[in-house]
CHARMM-style PDB file with segment names, atoms N, HN, CA, C and O in Angstrom:
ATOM      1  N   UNK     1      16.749   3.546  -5.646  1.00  0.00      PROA
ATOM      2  CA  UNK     1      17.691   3.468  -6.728  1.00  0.00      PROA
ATOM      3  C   UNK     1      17.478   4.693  -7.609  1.00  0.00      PROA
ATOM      4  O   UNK     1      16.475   5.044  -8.231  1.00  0.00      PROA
ATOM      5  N   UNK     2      18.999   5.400  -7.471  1.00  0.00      PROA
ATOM      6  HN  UNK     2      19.813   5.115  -6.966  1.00  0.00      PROA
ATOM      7  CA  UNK     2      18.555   6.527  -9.274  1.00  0.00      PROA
ATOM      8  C   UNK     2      19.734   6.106  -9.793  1.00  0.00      PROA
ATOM      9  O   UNK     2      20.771   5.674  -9.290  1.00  0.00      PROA
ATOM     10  N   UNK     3      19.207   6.413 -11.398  1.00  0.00      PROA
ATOM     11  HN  UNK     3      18.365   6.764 -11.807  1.00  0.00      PROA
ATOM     12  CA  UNK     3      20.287   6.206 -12.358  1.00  0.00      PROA
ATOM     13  C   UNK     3      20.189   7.306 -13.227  1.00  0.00      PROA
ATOM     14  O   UNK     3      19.339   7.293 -14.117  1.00  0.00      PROA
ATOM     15  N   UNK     4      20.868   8.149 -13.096  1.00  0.00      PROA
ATOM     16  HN  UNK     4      21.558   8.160 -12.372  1.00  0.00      PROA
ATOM     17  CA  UNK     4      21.234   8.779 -14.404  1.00  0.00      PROA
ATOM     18  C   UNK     4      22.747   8.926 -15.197  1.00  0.00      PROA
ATOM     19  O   UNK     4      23.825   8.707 -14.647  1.00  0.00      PROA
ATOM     20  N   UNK     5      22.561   9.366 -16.673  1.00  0.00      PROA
ATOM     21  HN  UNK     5      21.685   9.544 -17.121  1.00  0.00      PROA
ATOM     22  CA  UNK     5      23.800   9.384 -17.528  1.00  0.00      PROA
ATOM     23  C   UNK     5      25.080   9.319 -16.729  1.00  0.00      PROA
ATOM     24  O   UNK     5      25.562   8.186 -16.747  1.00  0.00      PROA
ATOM     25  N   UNK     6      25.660  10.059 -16.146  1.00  0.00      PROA
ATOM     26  HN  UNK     6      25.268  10.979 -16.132  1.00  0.00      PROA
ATOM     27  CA  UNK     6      26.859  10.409 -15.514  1.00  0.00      PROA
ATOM     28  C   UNK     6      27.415   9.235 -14.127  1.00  0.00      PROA
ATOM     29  O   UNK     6      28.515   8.767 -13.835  1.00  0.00      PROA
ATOM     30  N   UNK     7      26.019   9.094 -13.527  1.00  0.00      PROA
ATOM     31  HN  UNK     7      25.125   9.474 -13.765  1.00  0.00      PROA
ATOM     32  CA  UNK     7      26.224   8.121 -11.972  1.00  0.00      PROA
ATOM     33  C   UNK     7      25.047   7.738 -11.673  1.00  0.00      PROA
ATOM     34  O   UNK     7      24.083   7.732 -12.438  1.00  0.00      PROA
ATOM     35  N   UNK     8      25.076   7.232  -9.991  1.00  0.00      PROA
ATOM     36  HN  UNK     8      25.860   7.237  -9.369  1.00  0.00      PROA
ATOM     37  CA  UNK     8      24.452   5.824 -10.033  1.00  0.00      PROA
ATOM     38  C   UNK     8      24.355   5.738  -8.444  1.00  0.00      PROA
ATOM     39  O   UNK     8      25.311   5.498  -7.706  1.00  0.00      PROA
ATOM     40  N   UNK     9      23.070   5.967  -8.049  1.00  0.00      PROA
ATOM     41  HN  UNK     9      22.294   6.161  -8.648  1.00  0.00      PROA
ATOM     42  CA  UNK     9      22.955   5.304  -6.270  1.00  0.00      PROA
ATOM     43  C   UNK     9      22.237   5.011  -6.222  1.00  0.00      PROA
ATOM     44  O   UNK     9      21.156   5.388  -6.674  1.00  0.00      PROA
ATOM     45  N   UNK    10      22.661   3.840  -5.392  1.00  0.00      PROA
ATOM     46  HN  UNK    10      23.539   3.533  -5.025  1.00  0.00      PROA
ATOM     47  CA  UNK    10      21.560   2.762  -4.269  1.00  0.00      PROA
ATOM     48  C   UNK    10      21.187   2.742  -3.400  1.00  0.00      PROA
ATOM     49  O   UNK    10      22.070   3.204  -2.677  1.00  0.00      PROA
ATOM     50  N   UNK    11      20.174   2.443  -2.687  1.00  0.00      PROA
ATOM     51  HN  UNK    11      19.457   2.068  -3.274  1.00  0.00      PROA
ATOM     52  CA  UNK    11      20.293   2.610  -1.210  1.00  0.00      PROA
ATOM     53  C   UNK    11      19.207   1.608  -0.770  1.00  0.00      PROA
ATOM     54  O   UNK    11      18.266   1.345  -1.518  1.00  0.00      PROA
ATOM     55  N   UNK    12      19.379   0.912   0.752  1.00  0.00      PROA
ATOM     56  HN  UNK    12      20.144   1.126   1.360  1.00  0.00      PROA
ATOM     57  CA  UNK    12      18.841  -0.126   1.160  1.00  0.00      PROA
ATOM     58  C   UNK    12      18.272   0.746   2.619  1.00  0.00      PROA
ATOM     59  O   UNK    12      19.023   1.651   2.982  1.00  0.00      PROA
ATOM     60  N   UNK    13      17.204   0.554   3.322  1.00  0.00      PROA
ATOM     61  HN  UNK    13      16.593  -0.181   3.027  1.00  0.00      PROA
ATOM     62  CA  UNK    13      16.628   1.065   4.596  1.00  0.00      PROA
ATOM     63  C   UNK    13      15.949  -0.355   4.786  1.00  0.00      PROA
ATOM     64  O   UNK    13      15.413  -1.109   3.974  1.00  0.00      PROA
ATOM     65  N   UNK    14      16.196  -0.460   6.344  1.00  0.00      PROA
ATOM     66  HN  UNK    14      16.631   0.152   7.004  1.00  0.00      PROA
ATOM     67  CA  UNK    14      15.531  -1.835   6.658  1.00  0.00      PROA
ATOM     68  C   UNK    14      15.208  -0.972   8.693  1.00  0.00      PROA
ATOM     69  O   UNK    14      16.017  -0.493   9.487  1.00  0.00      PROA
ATOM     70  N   UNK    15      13.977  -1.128   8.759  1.00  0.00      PROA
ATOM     71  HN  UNK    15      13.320  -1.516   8.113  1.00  0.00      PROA
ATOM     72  CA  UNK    15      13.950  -0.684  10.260  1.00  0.00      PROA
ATOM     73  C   UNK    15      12.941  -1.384  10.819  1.00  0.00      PROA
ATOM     74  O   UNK    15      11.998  -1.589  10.055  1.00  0.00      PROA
ATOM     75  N   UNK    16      12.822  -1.911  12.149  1.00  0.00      PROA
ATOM     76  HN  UNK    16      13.588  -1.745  12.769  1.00  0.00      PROA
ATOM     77  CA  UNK    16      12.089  -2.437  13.164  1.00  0.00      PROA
ATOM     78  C   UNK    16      11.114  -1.615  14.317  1.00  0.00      PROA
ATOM     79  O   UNK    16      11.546  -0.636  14.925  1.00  0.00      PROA
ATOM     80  N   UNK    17      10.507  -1.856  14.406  1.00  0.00      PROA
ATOM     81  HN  UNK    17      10.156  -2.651  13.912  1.00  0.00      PROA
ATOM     82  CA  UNK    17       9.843  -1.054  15.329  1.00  0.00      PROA
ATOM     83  C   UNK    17       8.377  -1.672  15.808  1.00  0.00      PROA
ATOM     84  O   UNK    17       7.557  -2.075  14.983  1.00  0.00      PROA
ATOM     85  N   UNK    18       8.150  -1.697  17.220  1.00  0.00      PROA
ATOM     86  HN  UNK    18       8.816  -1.370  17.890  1.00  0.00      PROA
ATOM     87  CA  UNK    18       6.689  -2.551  17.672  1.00  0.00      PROA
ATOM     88  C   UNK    18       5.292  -2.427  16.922  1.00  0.00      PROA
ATOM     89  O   UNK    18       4.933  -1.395  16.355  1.00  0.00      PROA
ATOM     90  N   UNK    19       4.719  -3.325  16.969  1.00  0.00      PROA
ATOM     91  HN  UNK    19       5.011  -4.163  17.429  1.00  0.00      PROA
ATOM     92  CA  UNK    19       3.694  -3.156  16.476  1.00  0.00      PROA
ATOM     93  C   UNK    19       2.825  -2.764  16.965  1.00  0.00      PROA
ATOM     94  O   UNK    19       2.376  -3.527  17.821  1.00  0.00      PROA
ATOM     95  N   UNK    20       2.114  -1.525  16.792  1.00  0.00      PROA
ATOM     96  HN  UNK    20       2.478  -0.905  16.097  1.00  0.00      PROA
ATOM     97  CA  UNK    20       0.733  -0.314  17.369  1.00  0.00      PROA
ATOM     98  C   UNK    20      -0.318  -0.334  16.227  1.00  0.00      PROA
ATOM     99  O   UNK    20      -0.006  -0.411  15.038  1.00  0.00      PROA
ATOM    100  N   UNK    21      -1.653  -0.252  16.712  1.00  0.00      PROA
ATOM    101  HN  UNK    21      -1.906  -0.189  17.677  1.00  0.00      PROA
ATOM    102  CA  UNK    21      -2.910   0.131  16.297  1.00  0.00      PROA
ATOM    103  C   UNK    21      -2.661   2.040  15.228  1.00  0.00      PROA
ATOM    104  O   UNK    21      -2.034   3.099  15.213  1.00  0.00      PROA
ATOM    105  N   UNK    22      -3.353   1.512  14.786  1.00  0.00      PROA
ATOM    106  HN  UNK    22      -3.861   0.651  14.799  1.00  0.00      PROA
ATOM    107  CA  UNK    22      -3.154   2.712  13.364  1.00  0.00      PROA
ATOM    108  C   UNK    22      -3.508   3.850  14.769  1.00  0.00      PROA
ATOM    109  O   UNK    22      -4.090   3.667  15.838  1.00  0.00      PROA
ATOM    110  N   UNK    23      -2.723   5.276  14.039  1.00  0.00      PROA
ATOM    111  HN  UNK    23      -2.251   5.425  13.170  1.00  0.00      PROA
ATOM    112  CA  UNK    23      -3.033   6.617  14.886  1.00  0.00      PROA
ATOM    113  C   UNK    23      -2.279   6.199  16.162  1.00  0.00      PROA
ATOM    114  O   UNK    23      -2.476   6.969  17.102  1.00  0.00      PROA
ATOM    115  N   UNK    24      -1.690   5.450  16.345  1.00  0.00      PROA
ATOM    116  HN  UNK    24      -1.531   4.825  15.581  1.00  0.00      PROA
ATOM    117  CA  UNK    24      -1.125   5.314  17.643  1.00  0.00      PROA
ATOM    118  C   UNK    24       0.604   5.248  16.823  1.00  0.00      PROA
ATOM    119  O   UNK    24       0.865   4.447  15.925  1.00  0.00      PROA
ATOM    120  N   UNK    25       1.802   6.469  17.493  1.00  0.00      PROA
ATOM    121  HN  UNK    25       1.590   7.119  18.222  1.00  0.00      PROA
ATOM    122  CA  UNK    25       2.763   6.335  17.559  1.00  0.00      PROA
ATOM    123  C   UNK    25       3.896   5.539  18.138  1.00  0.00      PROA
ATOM    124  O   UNK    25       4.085   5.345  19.338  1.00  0.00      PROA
ATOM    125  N   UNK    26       4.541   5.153  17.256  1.00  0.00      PROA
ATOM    126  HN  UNK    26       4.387   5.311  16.280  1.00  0.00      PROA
ATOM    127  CA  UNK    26       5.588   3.774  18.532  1.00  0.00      PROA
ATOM    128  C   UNK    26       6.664   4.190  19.267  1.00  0.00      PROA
ATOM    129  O   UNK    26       7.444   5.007  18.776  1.00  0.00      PROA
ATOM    130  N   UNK    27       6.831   3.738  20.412  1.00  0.00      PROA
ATOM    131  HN  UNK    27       6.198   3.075  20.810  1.00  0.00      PROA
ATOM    132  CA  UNK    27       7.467   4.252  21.213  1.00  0.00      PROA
ATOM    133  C   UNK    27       9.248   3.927  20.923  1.00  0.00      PROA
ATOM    134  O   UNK    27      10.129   4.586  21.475  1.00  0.00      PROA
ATOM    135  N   UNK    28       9.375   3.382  20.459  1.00  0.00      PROA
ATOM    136  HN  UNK    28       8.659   2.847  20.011  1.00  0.00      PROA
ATOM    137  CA  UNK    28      11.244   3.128  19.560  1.00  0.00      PROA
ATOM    138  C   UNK    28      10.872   2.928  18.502  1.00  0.00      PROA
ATOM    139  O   UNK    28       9.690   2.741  18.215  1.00  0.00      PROA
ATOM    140  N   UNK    29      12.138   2.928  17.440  1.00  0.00      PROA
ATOM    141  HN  UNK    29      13.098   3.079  17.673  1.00  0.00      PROA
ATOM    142  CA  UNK    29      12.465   2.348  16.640  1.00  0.00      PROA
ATOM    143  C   UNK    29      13.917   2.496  16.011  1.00  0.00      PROA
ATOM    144  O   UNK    29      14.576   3.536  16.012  1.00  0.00      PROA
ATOM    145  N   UNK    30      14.354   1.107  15.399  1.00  0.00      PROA
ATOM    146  HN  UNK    30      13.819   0.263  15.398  1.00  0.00      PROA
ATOM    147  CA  UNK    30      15.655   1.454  15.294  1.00  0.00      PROA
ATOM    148  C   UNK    30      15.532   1.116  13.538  1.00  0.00      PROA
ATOM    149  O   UNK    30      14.710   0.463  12.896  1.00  0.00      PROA
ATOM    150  N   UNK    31      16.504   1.733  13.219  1.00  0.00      PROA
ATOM    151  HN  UNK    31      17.171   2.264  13.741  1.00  0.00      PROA
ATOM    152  CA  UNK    31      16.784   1.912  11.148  1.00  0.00      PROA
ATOM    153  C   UNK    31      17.949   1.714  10.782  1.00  0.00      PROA
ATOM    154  O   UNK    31      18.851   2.351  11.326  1.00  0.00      PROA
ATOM    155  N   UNK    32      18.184   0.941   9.942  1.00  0.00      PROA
ATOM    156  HN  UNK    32      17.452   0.423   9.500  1.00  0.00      PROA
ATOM    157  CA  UNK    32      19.567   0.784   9.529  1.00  0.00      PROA
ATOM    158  C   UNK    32      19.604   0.977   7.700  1.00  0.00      PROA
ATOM    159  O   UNK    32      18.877   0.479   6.840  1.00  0.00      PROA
ATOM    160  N   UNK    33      20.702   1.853   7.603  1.00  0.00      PROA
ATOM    161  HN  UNK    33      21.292   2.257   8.302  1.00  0.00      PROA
ATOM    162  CA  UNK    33      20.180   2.490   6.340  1.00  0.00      PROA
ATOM    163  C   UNK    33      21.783   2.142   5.044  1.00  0.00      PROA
ATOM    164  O   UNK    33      22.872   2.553   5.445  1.00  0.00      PROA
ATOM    165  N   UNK    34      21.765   1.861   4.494  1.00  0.00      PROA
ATOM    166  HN  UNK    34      20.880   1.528   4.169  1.00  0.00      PROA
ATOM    167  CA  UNK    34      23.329   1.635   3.500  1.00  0.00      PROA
ATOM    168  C   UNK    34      22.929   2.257   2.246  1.00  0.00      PROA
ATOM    169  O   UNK    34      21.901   2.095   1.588  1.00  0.00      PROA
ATOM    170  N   UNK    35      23.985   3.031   2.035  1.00  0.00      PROA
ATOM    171  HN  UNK    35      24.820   3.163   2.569  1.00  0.00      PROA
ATOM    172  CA  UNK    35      24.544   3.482  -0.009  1.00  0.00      PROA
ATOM    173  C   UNK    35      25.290   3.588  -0.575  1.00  0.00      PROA
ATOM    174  O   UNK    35      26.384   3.601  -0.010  1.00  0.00      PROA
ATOM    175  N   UNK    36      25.260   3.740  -2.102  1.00  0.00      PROA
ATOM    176  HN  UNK    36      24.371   3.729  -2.561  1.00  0.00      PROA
ATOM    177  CA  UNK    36      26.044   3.327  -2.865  1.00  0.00      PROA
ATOM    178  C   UNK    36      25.845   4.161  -4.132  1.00  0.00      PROA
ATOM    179  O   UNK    36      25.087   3.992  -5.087  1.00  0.00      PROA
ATOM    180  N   UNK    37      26.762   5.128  -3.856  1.00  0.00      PROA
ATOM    181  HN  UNK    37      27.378   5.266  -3.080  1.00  0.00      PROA
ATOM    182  CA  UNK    37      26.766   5.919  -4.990  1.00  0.00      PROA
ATOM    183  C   UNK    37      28.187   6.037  -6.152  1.00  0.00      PROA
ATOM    184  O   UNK    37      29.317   5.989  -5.667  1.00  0.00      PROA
ATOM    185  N   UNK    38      28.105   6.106  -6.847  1.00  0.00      PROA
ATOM    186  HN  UNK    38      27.187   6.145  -7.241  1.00  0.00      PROA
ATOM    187  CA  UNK    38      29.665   5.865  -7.951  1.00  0.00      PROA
ATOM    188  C   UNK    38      28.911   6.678  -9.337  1.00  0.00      PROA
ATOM    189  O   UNK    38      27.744   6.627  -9.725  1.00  0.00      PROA
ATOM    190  N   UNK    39      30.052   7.403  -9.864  1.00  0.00      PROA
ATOM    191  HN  UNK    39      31.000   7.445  -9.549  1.00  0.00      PROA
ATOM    192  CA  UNK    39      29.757   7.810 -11.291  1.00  0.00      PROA
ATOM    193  C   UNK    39      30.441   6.727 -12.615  1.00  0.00      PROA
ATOM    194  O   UNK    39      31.044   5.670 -12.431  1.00  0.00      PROA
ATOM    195  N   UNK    40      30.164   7.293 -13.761  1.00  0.00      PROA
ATOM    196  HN  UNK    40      29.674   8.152 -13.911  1.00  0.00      PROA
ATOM    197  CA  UNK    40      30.641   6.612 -14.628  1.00  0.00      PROA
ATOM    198  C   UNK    40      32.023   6.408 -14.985  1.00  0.00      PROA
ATOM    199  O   UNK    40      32.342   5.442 -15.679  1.00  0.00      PROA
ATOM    200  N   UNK    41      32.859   7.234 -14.568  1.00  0.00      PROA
ATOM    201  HN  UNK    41      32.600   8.018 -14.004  1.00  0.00      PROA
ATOM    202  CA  UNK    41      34.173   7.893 -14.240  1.00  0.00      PROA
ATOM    203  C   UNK    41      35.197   6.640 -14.131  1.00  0.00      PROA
ATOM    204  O   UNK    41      35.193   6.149 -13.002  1.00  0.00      PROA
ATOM    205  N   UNK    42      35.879   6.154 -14.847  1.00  0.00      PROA
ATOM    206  HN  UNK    42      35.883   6.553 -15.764  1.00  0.00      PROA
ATOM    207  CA  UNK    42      36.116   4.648 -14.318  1.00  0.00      PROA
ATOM    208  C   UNK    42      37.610   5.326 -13.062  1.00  0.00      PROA
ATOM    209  O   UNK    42      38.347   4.510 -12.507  1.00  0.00      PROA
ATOM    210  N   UNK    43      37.773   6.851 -12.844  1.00  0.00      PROA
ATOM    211  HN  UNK    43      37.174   7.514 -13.295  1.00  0.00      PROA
ATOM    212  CA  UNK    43      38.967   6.965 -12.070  1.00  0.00      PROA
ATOM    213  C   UNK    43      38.276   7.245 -10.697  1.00  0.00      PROA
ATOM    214  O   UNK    43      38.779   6.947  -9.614  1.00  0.00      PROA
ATOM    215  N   UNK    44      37.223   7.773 -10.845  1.00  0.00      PROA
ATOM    216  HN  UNK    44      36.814   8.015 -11.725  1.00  0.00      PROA
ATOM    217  CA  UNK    44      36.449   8.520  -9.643  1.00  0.00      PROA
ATOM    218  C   UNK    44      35.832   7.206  -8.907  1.00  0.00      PROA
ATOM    219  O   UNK    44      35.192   6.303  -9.445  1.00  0.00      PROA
ATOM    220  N   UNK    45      36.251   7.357  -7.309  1.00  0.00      PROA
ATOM    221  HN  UNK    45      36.771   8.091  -6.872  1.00  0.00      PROA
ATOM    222  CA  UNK    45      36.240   6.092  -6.214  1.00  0.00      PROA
ATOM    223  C   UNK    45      34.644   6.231  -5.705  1.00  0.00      PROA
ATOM    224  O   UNK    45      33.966   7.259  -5.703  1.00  0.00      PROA
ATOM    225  N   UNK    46      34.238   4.828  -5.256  1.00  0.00      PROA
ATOM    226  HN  UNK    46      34.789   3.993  -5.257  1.00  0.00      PROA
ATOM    227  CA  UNK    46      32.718   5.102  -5.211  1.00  0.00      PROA
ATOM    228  C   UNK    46      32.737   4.687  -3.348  1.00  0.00      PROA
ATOM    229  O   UNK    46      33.484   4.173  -2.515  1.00  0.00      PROA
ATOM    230  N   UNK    47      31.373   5.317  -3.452  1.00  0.00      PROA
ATOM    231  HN  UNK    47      30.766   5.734  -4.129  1.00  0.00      PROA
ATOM    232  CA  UNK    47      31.551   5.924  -1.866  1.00  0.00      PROA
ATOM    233  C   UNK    47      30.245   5.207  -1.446  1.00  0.00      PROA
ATOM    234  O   UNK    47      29.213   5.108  -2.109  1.00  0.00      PROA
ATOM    235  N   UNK    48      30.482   4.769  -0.309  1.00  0.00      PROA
ATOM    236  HN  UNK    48      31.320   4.850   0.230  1.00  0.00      PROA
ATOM    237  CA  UNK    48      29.504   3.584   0.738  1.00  0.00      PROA
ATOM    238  C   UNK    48      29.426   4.293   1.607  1.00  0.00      PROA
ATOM    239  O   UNK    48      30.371   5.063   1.780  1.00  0.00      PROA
ATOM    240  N   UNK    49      28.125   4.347   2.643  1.00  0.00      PROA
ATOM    241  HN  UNK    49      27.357   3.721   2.502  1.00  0.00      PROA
ATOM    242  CA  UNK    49      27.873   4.679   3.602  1.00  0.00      PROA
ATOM    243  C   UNK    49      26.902   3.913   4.002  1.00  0.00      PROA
ATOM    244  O   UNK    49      26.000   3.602   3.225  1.00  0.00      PROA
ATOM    245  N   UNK    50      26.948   3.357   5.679  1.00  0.00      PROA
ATOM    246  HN  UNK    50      27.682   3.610   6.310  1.00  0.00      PROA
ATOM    247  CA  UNK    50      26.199   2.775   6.614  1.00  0.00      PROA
ATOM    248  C   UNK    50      25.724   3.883   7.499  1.00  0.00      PROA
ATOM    249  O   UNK    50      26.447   4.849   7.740  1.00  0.00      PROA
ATOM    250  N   UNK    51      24.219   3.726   8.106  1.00  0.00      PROA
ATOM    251  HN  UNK    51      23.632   2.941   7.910  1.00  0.00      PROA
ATOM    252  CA  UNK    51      23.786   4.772   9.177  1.00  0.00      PROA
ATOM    253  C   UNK    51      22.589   3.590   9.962  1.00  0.00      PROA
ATOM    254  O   UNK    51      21.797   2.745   9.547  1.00  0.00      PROA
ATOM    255  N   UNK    52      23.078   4.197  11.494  1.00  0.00      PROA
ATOM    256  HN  UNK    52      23.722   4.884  11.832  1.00  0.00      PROA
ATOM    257  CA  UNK    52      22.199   3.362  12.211  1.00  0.00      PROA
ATOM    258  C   UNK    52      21.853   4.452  13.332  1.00  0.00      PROA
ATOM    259  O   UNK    52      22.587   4.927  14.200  1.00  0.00      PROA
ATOM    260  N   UNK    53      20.249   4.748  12.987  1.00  0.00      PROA
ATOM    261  HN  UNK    53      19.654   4.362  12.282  1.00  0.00      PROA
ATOM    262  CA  UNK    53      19.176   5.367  13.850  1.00  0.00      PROA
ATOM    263  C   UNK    53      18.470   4.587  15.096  1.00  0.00      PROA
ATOM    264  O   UNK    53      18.244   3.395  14.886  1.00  0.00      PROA
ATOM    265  N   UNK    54      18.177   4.994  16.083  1.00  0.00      PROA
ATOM    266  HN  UNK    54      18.360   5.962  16.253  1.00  0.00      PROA
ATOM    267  CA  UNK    54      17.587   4.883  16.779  1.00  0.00      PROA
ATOM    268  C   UNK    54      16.499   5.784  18.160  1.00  0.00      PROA
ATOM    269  O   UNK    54      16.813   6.012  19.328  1.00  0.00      PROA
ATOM    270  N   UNK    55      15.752   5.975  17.738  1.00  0.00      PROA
ATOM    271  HN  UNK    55      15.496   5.790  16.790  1.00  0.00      PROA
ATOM    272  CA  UNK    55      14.279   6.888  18.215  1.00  0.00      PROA
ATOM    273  C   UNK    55      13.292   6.508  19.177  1.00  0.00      PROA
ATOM    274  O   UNK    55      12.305   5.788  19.022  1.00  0.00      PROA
ATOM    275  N   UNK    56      13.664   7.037  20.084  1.00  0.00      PROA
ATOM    276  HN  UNK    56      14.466   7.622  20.209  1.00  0.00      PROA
ATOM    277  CA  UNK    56      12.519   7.221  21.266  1.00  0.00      PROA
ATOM    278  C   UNK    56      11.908   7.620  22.040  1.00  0.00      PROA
ATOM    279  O   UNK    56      12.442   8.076  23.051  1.00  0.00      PROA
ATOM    280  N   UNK    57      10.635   7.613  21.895  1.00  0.00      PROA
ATOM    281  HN  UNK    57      10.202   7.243  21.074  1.00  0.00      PROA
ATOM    282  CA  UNK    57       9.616   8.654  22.628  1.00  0.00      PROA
ATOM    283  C   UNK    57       9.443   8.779  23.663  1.00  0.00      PROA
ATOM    284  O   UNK    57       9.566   7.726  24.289  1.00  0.00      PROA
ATOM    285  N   UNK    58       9.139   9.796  24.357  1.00  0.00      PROA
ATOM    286  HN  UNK    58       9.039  10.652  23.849  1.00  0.00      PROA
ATOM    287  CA  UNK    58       8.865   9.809  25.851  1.00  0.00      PROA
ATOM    288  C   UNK    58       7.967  11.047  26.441  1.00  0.00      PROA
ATOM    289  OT1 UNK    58       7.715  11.108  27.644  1.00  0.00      PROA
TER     290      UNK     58
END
């Protein structure tokens, strides 16, 4: 979350990935990420974005 004077974003990250012993890298993982940014502007349209990652090693 930032807030300053003028505008305003949010953002949510939620990701899965196996469970490994510390120092050991995981072989997937997937992230799903959402935001939400808008100014104070009551004309200016506020803008959402979804992103979905997915990473794997080989």
């Amino acid at each position: 979350m930032a807030l300053s004077p003028d505008s305003r974003s949010y953002g949510l990250l939620w990701s899965l990935a196996p469970y490994s012993r510390q120092g050991r890298t995981e072989p997937w993982e997937i992230a799903l990420e959402g935001t939400r940014q808008q100014t104070n502007s009551p004309t200016s349209p506020v803008d959402h974005s979804l992103g979905l990652r997915f990473s794997l090693l080989f």
